[in-house]
Backbone as ProteinMPNN parsed JSONL, in Angstrom:
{"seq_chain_A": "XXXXXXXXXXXXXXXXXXXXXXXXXXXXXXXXXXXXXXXXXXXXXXXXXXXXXXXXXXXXXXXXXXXXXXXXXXXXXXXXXXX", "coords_chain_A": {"N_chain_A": [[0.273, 37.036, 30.469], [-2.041, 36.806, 29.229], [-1.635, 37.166, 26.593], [0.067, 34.716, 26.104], [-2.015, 32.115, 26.636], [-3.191, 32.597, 24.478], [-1.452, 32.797, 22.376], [-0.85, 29.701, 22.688], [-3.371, 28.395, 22.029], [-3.825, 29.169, 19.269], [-1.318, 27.986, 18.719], [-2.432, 25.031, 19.596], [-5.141, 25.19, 17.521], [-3.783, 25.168, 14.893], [-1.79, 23.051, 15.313], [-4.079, 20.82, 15.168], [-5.303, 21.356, 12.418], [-3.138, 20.478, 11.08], [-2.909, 17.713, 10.937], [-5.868, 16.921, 10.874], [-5.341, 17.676, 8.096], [-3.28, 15.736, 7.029], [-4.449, 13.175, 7.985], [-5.951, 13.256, 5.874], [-4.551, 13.285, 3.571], [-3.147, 10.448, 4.196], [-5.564, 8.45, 4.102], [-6.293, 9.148, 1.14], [-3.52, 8.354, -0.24], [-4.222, 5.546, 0.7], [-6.289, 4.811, -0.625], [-5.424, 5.038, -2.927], [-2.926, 3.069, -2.991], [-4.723, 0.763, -2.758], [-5.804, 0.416, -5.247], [-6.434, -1.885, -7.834], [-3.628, -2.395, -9.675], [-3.871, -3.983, -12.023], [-6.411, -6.325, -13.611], [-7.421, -9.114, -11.687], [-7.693, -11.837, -13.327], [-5.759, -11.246, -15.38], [-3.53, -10.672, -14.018], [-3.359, -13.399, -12.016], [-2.625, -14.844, -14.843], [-0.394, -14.07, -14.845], [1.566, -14.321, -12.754], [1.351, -17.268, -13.248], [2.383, -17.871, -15.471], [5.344, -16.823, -15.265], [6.067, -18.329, -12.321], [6.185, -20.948, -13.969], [8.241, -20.601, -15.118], [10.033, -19.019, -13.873], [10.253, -20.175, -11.34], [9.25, -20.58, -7.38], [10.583, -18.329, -5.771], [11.358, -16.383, -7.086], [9.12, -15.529, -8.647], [7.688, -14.959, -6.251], [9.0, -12.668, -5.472], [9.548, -11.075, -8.363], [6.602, -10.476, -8.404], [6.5, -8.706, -5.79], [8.515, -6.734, -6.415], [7.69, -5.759, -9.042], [4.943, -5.521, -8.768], [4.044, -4.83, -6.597], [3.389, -5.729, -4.658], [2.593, -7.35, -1.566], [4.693, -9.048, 0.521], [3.489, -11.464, 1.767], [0.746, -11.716, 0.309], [1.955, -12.178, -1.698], [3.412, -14.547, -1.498], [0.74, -16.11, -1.111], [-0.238, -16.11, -2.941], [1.064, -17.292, -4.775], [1.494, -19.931, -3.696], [-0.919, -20.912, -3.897], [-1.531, -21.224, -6.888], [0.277, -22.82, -7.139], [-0.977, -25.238, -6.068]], "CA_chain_A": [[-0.517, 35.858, 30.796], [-3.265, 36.466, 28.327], [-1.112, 36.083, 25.317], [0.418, 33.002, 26.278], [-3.106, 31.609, 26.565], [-4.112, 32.889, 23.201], [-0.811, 31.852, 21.455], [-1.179, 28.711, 22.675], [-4.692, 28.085, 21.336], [-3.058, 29.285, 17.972], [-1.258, 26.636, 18.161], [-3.264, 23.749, 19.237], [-5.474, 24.759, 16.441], [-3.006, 24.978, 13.89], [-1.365, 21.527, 14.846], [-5.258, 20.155, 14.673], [-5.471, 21.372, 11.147], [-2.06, 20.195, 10.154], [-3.463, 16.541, 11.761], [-6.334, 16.335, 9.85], [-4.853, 17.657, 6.782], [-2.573, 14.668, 6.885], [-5.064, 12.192, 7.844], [-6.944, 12.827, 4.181], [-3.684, 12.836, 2.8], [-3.226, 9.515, 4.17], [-6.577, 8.052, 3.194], [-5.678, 9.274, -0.435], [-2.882, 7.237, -0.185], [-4.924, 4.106, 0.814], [-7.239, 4.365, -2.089], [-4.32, 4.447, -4.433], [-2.805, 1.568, -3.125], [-5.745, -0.178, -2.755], [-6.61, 0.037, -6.696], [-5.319, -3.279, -8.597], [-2.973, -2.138, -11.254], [-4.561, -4.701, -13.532], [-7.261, -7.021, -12.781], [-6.966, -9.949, -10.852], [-7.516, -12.669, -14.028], [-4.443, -10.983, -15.767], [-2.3, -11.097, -12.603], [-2.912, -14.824, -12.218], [-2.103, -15.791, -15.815], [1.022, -13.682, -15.125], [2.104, -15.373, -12.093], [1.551, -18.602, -13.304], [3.36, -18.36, -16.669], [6.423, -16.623, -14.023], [5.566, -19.597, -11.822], [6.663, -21.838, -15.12], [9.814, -20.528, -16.125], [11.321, -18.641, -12.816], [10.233, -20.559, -9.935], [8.853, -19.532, -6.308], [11.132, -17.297, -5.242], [11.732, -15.273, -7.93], [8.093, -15.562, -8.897], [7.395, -14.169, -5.014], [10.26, -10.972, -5.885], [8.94, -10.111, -9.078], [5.329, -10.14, -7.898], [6.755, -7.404, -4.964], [8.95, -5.456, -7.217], [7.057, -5.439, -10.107], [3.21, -5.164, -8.667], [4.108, -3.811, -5.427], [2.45, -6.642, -3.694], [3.148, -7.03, -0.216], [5.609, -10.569, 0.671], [2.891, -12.333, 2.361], [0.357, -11.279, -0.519], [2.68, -12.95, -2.931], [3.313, -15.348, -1.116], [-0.283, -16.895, -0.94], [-0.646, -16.135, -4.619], [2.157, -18.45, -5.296], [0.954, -20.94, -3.163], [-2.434, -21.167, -4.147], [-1.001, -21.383, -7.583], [0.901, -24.406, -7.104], [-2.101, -26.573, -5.621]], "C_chain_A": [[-1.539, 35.576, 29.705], [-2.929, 35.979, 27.009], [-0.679, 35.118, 24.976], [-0.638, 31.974, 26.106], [-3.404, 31.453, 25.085], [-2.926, 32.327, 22.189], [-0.719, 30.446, 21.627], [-2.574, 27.8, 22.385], [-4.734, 28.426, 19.772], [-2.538, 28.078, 17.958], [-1.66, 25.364, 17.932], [-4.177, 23.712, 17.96], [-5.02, 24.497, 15.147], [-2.627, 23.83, 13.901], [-2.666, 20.232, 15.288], [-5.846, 20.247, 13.359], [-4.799, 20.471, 10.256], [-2.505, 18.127, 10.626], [-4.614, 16.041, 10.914], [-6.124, 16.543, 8.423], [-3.811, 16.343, 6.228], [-3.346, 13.097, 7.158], [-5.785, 12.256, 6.736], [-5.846, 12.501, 3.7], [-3.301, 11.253, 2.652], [-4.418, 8.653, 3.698], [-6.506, 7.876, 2.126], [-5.269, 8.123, -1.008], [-3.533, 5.765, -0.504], [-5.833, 3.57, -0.222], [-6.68, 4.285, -2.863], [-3.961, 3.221, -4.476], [-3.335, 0.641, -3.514], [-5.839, -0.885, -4.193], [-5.85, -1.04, -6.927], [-4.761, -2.691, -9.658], [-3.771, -2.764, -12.304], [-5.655, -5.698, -12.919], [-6.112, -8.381, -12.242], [-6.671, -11.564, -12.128], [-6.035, -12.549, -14.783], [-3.192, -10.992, -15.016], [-2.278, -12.638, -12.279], [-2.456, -15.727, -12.872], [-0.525, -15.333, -15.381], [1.976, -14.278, -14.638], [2.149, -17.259, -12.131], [2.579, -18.96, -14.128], [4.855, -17.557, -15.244], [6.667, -17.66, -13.264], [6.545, -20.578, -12.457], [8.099, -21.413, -15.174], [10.693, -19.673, -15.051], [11.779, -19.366, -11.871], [9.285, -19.951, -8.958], [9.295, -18.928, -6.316], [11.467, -16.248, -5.865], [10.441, -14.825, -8.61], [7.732, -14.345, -7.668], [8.089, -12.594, -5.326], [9.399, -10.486, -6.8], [8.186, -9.53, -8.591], [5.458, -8.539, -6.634], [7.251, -6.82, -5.566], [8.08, -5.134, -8.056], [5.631, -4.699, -10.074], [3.047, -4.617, -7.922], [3.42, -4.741, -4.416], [3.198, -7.002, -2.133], [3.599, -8.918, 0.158], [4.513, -11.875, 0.704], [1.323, -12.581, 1.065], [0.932, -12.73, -1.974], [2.913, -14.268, -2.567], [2.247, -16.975, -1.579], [-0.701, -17.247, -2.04], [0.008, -17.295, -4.913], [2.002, -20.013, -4.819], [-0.23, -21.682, -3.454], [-2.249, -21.534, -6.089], [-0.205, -22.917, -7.89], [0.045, -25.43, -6.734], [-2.861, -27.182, -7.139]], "O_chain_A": [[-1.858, 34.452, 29.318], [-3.398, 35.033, 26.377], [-0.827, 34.561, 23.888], [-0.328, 30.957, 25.486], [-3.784, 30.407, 24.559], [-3.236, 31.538, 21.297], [-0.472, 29.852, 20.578], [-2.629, 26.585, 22.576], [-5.644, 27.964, 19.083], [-3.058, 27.141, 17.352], [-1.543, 24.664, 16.927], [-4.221, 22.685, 17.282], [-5.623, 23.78, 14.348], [-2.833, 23.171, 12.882], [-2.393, 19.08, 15.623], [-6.738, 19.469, 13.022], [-5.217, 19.884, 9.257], [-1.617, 17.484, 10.066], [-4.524, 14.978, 10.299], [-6.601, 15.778, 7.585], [-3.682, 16.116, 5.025], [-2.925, 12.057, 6.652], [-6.387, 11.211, 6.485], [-5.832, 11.35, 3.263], [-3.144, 10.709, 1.559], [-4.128, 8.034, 2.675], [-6.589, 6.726, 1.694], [-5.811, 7.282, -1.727], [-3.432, 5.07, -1.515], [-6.08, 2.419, -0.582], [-7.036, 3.549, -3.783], [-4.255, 2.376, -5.321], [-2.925, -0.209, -4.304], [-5.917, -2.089, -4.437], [-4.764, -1.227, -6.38], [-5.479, -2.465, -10.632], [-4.249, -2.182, -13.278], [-5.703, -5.808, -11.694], [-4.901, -8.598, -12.296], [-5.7, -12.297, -11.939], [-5.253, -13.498, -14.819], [-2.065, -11.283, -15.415], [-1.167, -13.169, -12.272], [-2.025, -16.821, -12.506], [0.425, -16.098, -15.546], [2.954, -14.733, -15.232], [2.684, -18.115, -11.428], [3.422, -19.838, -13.946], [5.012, -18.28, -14.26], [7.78, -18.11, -13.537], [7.512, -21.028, -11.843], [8.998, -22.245, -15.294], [11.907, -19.577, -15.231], [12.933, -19.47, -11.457], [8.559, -19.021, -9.309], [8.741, -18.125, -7.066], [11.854, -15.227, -5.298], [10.524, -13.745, -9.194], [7.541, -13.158, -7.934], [7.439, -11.549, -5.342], [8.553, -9.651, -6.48], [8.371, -8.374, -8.211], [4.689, -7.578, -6.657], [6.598, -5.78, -5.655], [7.559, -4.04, -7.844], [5.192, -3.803, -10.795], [2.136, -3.789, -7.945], [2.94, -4.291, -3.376], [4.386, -6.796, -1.88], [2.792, -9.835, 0.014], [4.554, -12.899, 0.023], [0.889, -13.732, 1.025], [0.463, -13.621, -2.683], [2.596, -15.153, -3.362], [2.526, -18.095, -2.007], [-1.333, -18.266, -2.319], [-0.612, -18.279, -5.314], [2.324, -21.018, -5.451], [-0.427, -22.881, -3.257], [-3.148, -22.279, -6.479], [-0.288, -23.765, -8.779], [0.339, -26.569, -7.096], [-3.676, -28.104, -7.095]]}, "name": "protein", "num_of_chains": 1, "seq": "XXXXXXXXXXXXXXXXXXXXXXXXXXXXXXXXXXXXXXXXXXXXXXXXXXXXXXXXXXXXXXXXXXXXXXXXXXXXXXXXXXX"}
């Protein structure tokens, strides 16, 4: 009875370590993403001249393959771009 108790308080704390060890990891993450590869003035000439000579839609693609930007992201860029 008693060790059952006690290995099971082994484990809850172990899978409360492994819990927040993965929530910094994630965080991490989020600050990487976050950063801008390049600034934001050099990303707008880029997409504009792209803009010029691909189109939207292939303008929108690059911008996600290339920058990692997220659809809706690119999207607005492209949009806001064209006004």
């Amino acid at each position: 009875m008693i060790w059952s108790l006690i290995t099971s308080f082994i484990l809850n704390v172990a899978f409360l370590i492994y819990i927040v060890v993965l929530t910094n990891k994630v965080k991490v993450l989020r600050k990487e993403t976050a950063k801008p590869s390049e600034n934001n003035d050099e990303l707008i000439a880029l997409a504009q001249e792209k803009l010029k000579t691909l189109g939207d839609i292939k303008t929108i693609k690059y911008l996600r393959e290339e920058k990692g930007m997220s659809m809706l992201d690119a999207k607005q860029l492209v949009d806001a771009l064209k006004k």
